[in-house]
N, CA, C and O atoms as a GROMACS GRO file, in nm:
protein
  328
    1UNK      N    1  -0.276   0.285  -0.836
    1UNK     CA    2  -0.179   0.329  -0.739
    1UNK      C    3  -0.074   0.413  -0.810
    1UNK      O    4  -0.036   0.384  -0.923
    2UNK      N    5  -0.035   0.503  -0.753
    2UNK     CA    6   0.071   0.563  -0.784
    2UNK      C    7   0.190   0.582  -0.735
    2UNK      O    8   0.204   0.650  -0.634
    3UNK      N    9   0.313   0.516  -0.810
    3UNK     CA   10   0.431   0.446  -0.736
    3UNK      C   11   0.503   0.599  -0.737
    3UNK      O   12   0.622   0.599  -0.706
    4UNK      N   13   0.450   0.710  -0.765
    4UNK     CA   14   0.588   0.804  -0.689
    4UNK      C   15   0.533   0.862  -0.516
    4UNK      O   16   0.591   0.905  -0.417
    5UNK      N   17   0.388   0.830  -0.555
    5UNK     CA   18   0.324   0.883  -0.390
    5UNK      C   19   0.273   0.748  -0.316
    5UNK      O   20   0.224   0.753  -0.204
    6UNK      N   21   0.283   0.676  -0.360
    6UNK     CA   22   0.223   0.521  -0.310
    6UNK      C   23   0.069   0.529  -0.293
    6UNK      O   24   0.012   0.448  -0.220
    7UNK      N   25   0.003   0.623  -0.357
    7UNK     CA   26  -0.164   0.642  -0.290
    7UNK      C   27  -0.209   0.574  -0.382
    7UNK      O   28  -0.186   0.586  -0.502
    8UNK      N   29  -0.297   0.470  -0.309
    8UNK     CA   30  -0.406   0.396  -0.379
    8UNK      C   31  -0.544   0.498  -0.379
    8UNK      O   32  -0.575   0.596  -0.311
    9UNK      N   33  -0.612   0.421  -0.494
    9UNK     CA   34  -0.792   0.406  -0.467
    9UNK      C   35  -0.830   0.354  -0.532
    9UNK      O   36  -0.765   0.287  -0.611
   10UNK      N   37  -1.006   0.362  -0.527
   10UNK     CA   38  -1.051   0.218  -0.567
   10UNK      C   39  -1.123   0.148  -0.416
   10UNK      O   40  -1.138   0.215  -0.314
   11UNK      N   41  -1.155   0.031  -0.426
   11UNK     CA   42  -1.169  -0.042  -0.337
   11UNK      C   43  -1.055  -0.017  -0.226
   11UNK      O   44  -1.083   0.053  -0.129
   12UNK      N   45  -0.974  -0.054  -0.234
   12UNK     CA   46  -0.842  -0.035  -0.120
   12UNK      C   47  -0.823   0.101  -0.148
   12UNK      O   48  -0.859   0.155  -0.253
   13UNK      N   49  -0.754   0.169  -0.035
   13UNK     CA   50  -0.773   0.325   0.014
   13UNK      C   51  -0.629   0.293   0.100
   13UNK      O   52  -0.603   0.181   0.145
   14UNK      N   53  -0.564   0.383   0.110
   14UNK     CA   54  -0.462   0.454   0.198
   14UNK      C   55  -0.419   0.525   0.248
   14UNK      O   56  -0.338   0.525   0.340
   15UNK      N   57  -0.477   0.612   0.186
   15UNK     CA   58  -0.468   0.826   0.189
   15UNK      C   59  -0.589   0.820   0.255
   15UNK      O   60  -0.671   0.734   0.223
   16UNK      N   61  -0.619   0.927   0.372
   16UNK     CA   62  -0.744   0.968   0.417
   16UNK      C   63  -0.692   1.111   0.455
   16UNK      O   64  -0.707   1.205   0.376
   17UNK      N   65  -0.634   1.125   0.569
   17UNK     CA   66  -0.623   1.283   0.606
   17UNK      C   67  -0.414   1.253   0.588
   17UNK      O   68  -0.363   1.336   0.512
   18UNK      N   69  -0.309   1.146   0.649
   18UNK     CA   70  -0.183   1.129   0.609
   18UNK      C   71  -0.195   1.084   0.469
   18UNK      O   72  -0.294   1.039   0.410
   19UNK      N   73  -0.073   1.104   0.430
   19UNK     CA   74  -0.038   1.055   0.317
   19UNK      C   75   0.042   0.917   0.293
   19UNK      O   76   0.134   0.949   0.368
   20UNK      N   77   0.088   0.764   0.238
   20UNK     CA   78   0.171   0.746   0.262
   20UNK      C   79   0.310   0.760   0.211
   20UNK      O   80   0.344   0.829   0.115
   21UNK      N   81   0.407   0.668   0.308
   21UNK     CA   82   0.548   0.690   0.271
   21UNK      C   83   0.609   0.588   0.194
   21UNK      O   84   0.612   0.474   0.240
   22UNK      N   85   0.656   0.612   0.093
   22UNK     CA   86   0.720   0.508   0.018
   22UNK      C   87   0.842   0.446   0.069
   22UNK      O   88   0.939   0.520   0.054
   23UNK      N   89   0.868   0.340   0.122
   23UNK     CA   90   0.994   0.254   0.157
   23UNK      C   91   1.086   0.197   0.078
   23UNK      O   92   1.203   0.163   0.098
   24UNK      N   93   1.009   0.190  -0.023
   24UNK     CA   94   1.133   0.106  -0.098
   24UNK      C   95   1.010   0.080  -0.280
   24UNK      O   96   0.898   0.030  -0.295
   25UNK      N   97   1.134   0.160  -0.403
   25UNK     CA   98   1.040   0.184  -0.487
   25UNK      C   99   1.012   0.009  -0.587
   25UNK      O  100   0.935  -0.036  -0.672
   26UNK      N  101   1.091  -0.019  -0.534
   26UNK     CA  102   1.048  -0.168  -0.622
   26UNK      C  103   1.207  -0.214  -0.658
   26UNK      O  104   1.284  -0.124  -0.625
   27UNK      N  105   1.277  -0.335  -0.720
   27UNK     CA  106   1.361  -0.321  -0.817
   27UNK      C  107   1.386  -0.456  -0.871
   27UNK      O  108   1.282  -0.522  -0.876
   28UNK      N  109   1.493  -0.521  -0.914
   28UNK     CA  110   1.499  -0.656  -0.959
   28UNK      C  111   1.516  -0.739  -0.817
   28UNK      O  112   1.484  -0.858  -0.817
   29UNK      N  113   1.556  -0.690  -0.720
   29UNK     CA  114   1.530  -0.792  -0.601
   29UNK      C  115   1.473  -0.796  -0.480
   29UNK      O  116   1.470  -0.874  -0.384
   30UNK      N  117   1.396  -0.620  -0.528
   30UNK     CA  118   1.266  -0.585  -0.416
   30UNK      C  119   1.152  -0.508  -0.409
   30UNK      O  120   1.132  -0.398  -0.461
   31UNK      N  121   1.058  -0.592  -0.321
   31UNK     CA  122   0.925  -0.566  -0.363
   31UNK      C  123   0.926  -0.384  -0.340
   31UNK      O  124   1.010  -0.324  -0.272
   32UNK      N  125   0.797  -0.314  -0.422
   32UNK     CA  126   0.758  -0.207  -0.390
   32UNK      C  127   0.691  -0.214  -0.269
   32UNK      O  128   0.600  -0.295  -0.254
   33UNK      N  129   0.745  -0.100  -0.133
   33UNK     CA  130   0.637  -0.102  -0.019
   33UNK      C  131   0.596   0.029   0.019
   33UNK      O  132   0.660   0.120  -0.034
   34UNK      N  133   0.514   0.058   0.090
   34UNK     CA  134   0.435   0.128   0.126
   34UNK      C  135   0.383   0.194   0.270
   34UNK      O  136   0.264   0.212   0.244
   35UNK      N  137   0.401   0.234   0.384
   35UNK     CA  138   0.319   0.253   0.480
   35UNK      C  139   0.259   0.381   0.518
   35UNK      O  140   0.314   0.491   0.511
   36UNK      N  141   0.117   0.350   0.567
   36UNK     CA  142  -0.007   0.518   0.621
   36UNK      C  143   0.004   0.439   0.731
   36UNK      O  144   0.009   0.316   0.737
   37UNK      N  145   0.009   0.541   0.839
   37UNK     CA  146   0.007   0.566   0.940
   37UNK      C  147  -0.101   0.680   1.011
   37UNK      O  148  -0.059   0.795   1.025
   38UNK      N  149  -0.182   0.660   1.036
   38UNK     CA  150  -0.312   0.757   1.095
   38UNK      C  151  -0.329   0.741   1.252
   38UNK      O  152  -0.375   0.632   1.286
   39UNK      N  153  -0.304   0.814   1.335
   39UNK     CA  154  -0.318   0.849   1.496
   39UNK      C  155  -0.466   0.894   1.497
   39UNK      O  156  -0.522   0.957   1.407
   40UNK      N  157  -0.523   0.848   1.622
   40UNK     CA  158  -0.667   0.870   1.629
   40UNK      C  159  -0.724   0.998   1.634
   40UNK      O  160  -0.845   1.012   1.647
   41UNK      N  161  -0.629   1.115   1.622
   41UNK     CA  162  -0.704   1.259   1.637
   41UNK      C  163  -0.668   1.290   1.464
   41UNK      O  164  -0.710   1.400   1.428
   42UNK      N  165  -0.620   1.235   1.391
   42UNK     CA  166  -0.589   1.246   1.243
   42UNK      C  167  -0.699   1.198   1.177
   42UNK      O  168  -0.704   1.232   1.059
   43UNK      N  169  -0.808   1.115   1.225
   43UNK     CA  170  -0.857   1.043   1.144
   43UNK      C  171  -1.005   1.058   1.207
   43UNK      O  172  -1.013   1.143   1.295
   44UNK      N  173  -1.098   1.004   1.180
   44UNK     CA  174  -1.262   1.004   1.263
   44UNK      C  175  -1.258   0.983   1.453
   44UNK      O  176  -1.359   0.989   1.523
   45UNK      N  177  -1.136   0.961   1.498
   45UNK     CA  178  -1.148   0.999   1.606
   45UNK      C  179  -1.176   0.886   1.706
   45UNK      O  180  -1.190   0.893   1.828
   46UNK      N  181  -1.182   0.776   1.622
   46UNK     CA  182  -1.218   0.650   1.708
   46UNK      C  183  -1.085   0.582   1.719
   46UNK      O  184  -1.063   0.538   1.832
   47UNK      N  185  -0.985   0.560   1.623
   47UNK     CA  186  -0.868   0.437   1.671
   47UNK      C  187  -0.722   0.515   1.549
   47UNK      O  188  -0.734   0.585   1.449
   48UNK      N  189  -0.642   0.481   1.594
   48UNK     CA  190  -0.520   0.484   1.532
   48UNK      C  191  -0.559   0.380   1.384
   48UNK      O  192  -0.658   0.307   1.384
   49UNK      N  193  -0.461   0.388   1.258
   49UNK     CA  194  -0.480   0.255   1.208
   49UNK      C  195  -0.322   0.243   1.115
   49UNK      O  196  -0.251   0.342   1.130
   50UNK      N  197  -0.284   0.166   1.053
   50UNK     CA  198  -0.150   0.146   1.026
   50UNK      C  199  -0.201   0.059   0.841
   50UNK      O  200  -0.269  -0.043   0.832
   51UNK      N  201  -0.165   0.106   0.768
   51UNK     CA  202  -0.216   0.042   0.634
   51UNK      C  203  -0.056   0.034   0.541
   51UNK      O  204   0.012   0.133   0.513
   52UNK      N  205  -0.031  -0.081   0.514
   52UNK     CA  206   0.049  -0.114   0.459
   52UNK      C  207   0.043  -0.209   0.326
   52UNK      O  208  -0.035  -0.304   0.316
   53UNK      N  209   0.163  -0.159   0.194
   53UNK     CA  210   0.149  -0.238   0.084
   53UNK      C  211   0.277  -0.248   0.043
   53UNK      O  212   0.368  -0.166   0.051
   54UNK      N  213   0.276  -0.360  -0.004
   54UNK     CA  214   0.420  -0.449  -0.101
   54UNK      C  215   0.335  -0.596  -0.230
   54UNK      O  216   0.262  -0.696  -0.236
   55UNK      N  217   0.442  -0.476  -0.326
   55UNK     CA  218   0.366  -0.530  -0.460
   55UNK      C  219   0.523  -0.585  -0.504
   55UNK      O  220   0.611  -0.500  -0.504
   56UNK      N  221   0.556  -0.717  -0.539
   56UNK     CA  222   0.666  -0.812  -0.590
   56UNK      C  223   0.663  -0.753  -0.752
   56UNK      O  224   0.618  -0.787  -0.862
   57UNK      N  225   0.733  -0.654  -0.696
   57UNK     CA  226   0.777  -0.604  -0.909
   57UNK      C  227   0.865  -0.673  -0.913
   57UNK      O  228   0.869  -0.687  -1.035
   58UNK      N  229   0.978  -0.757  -0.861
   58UNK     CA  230   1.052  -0.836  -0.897
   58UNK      C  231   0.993  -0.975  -1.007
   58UNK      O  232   1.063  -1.046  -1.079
   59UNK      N  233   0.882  -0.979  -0.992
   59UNK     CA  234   0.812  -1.136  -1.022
   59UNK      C  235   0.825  -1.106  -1.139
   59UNK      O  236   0.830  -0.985  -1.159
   60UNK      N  237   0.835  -1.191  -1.253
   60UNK     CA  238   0.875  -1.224  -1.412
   60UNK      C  239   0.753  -1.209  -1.488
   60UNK      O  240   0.745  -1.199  -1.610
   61UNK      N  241   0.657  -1.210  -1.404
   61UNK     CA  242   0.523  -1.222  -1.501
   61UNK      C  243   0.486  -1.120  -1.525
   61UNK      O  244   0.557  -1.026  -1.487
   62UNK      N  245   0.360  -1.089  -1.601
   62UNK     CA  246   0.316  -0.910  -1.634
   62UNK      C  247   0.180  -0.915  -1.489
   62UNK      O  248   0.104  -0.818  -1.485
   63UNK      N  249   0.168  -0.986  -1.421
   63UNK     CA  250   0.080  -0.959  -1.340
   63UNK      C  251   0.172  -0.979  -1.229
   63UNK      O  252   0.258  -1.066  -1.246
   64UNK      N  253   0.172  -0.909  -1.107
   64UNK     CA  254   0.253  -0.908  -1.002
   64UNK      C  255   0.132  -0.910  -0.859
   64UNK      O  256   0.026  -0.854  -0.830
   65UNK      N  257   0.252  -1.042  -0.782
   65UNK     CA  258   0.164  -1.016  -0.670
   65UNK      C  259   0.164  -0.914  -0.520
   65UNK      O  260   0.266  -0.882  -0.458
   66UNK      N  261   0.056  -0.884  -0.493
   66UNK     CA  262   0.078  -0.805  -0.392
   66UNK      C  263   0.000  -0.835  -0.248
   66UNK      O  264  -0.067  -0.936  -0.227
   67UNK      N  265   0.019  -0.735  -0.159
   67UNK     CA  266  -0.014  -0.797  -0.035
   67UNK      C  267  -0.061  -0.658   0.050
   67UNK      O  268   0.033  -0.582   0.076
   68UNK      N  269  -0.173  -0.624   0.089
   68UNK     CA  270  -0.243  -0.491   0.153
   68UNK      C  271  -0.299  -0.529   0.301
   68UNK      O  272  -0.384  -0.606   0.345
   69UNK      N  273  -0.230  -0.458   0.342
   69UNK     CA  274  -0.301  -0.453   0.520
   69UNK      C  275  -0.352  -0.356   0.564
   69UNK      O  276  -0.286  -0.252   0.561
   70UNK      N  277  -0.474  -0.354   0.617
   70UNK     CA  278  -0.579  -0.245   0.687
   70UNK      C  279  -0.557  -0.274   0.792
   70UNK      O  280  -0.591  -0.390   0.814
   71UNK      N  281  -0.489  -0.197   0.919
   71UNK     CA  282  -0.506  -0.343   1.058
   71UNK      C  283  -0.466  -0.471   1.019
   71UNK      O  284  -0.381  -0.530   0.952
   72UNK      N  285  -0.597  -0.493   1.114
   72UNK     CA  286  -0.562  -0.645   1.085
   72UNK      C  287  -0.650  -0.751   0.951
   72UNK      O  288  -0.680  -0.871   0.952
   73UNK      N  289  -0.672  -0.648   0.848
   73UNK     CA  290  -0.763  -0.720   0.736
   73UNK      C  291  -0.645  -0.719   0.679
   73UNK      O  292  -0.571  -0.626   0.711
   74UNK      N  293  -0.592  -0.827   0.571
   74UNK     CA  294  -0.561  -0.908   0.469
   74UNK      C  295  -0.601  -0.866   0.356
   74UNK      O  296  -0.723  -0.850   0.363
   75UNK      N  297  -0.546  -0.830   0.215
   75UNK     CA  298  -0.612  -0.838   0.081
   75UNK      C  299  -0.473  -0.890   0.031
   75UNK      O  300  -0.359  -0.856   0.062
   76UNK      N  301  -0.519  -0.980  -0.052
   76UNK     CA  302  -0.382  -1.042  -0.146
   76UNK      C  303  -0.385  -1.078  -0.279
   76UNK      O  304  -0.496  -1.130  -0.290
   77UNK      N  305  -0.347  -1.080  -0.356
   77UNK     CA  306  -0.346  -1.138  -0.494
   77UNK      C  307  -0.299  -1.068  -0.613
   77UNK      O  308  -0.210  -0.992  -0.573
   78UNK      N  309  -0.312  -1.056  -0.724
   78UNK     CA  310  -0.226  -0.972  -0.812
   78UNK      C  311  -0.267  -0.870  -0.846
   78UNK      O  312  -0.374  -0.833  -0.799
   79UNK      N  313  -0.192  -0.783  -0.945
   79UNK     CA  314  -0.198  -0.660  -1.020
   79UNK      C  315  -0.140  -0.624  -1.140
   79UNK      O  316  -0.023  -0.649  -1.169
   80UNK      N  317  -0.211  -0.570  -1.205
   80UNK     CA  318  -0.134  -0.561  -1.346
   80UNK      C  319  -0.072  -0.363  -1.362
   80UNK      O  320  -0.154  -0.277  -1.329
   81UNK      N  321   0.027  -0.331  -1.396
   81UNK     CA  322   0.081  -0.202  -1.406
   81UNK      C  323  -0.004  -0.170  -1.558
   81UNK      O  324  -0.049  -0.248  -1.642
   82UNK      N  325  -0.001  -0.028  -1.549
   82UNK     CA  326  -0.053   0.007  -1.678
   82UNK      C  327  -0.001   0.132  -1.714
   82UNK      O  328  -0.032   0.184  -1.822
   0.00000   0.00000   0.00000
């Protein structure tokens, strides 16, 4: 991921035809977040979809947890910065 454009890839995806918008870049008392926003004539033409991410750079450890929404799919668990 890249925290100045927030675009993932890899398995998890965010960018398709929008880009997303960064909300908030991280700091000692808040998470990094993220939201794509795709309207159904932006995208394959079948549905709107809303993809959102917040990664806890606040957390003390070198692995940080995070939290990804496709809709309504769930991905959770950590990440390491590199």
């Amino acid at each position: 991921m890249d925290r100045n454009t927030g675009i993932m890839a890899g398995a998890l995806k965010n960018a398709y035809q929008t880009r997303p918008v960064v909300i908030d870049q991280g700091s000692k008392e808040n998470g990094f977040k993220a939201v794509t926003t795709m309207r159904a004539e932006q995208g394959i033409g079948r549905s709107s979809a809303i993809y959102t991410l917040q990664i806890n750079e606040h957390a003390e450890s070198p692995t940080k947890p995070f939290v990804f929404l496709t809709n309504d799919i769930v991905y959770f668990g950590r990440c390491t910065h590199y």
